[in-house]
N, C-alpha and C positions, 0 to 999 in steps of 0.2 A: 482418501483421508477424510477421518469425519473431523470436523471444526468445532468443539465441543467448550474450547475455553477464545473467545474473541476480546484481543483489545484494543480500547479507542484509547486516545489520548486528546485533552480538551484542555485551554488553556485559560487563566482568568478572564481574560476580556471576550473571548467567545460569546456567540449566541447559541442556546443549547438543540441547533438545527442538526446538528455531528451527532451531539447524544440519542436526539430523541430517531435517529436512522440509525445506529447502531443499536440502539432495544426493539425496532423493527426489527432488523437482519436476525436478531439475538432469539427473537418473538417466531420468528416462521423457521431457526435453524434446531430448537430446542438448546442454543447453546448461553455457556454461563458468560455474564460480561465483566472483563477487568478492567476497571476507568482509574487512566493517569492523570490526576490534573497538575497541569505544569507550569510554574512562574518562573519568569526570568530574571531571576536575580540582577540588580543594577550591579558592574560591575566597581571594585574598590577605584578610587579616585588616585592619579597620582600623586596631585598635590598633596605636600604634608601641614596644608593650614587647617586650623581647628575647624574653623567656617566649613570647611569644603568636607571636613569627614564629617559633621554632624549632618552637613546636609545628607551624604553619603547614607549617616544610619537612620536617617528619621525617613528617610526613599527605601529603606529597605522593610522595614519597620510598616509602613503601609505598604508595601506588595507583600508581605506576611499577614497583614490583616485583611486586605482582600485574597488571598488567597483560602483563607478560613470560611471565609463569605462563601467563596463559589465552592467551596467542599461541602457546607451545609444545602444548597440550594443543591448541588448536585445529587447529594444524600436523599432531599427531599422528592426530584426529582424520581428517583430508581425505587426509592418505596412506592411511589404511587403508582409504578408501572407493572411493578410486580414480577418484573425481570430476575432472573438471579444474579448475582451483582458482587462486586466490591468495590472499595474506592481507595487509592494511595494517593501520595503526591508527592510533587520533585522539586525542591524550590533552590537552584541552582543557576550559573553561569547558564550561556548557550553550548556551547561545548560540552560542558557535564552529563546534562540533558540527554543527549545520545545514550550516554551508556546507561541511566536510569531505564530508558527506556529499552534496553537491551536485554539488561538483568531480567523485568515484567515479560519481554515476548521471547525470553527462553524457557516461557511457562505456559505461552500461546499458544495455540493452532493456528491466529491469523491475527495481523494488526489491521485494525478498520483506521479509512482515511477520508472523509468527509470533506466538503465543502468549504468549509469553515476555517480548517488546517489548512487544503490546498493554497488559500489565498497570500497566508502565512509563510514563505517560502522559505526563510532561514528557520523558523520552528520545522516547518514541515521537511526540509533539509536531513536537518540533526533527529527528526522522528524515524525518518526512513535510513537513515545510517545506521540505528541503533539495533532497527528489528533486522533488517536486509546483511548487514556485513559484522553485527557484533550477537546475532542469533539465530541467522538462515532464518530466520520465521517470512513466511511468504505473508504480503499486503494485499488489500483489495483497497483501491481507491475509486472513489464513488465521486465526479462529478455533479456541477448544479442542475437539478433537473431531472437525475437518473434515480432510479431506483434500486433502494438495494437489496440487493438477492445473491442467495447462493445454489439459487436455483434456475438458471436463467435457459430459455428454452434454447437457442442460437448462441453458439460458441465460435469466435473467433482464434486460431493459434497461430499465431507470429511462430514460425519456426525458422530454426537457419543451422540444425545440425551441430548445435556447441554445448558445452556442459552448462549452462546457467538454461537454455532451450529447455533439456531437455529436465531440468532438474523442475522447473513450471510445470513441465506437463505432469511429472511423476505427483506432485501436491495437489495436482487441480484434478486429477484424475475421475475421483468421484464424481468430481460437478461436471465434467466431460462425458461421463460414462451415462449420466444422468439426463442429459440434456435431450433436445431433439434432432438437432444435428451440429457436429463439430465440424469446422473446417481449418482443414489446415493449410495455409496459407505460404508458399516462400517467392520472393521477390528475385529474378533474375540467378536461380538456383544455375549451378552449377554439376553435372555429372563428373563425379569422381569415384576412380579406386577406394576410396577414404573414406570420409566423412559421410559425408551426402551419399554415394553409393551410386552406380548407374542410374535409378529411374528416382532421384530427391523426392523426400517425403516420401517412402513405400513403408521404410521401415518405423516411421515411428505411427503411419496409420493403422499396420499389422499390429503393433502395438496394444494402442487404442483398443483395435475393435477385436483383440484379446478381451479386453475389459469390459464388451455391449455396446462401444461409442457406435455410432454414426458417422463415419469418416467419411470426407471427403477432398482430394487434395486438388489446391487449385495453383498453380506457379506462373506468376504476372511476371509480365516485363513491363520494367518499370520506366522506361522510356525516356530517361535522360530525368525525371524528376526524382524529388529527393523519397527517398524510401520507407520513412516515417508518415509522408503524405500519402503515398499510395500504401500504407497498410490502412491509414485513417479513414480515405475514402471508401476503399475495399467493406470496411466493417462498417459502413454505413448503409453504400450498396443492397450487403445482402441481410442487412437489417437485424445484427448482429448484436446480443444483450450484453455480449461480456468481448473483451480481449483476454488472452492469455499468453505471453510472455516472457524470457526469460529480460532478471535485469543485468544491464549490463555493466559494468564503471568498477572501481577501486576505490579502497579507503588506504589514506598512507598521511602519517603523522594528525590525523583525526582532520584531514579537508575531504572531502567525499564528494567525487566528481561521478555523475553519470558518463556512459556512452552516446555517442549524440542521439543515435532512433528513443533508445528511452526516456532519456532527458528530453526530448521532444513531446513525446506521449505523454509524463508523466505533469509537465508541464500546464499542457492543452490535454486531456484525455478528454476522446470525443463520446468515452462511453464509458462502462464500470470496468477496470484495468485491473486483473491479477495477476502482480508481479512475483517472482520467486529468483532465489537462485543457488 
């Protein structure tokens, strides 16, 4: 899959450390960039005193005018990088927010998730609800410290024989197939008739290296510890640039709960994490 349209999403009070790594990524991938910038709308008040709805509009009323602020600096921004580019914005409830950003990444190859969003966890929540469960658009979240790349030489794959698994590998394929070596990875696999198959992970290494990958399966026991730890430790280990992932969790009545290994990962990712599903 080549990644040809990538979007960030960057919110007023951000510093533009998110942006200027997604005109990197954007810079080495040849790809175009779509920037969401998103305000939080104050929600309406319930009180019905005058006092409390003026305050109400005159709050709203400046995060519309900083919102125009960081639309121009971001504008100014992307001209001077010479990236290809455009820029919207969502200035909505939190909840809304999701699906703004839903409608944008059913026009994506991939949402970028920066440093900056992670810290943000009820934004970064409702970002990854929008693209993950109201657009299948697979993420990459980039960690403080990491670099971003979609080219990364060492590839990690969380596998575990499910359809969000293997729906990750089928998007991330090219950067798999690119790499230097993929490993595929599963934690106290089990040999079945089914899923997994007598000898886990054979078949989705055949797969793979259908496609040029480098495969290599390795299957940890995981030794009474929890199973998010020993993927994390594992892709440090072998000094791994990327994880790859399915994600896991439910959206129902618009609360968006991960599974616990992702919500773990995605939380803490000890490295640049692409999720799909």
């Amino acid at each position: 899959m080549r990644f040809k349209t990538v979007l960030s999403v960057t919110a007023i009070d951000q510093s533009d450390r998110d942006l200027k790594a997604a005109e990197r990524l954007c810079e080495e991938s040849g790809s175009h960039l779509a920037v969401l910038v998103a305000s939080v709308a104050p929600p309406p008040p319930i009180e019905e005193y005058a006092a409390v709805s003026d305050l109400w509009v005159r709050e709203r009323e400046e995060a519309a005018r900083q919102l125009r602020e960081r639309v121009d600096a971001v504008n100014a921004d992307l001209g001077a990088s010479g990236v290809s580019a455009d820029v919207d914005t969502v200035f909505a409830e939190r909840p809304v927010i999701s699906g703004a950003v839903g409608r944008r990444a059913r026009y994506s190859d991939l949402l970028f998730v920066g440093p900056e969003l992670i810290k943000d966890r009820r934004l970064a929540a409702a970002v990854l609800q929008g693209a993950l469960f109201e657009a299948n658009c697979p993420v990459l979240i980039v960690p403080e410290g990491a670099t971003p790349t979609l080219r990364p030489r060492r590839v990690m794959v969380a596998w575990s024989s499910t359809l969000e698994a293997s729906s990750a590998v089928r998007k991330a394929v090219g950067i798999l197939a690119e790499a230097e070596a993929a490993h595929v990875v599963l934690v106290d696999p089990q040999a079945t008739a089914g899923d997994n198959g007598p000898e886990p992970g054979a078949d989705v290494a055949a797969y793979l290296a259908r496609h040029g990958a480098k495969v290599t399966v390795e299957r940890l026991p995981s030794g009474g510890k929890d199973i998010a730890e020993v993927l994390r430790q594992h892709a440090i280990d072998i000094s791994a640039d990327m994880i790859v992932m399915g994600a896991y969790g439910h959206s129902r009545l618009r609360q968006w709960i991960f599974g616990g290994v992702t919500k773990q990962l995605t939380e803490k990712p000890p490295l640049p994490l692409f999720l799909a599903r």
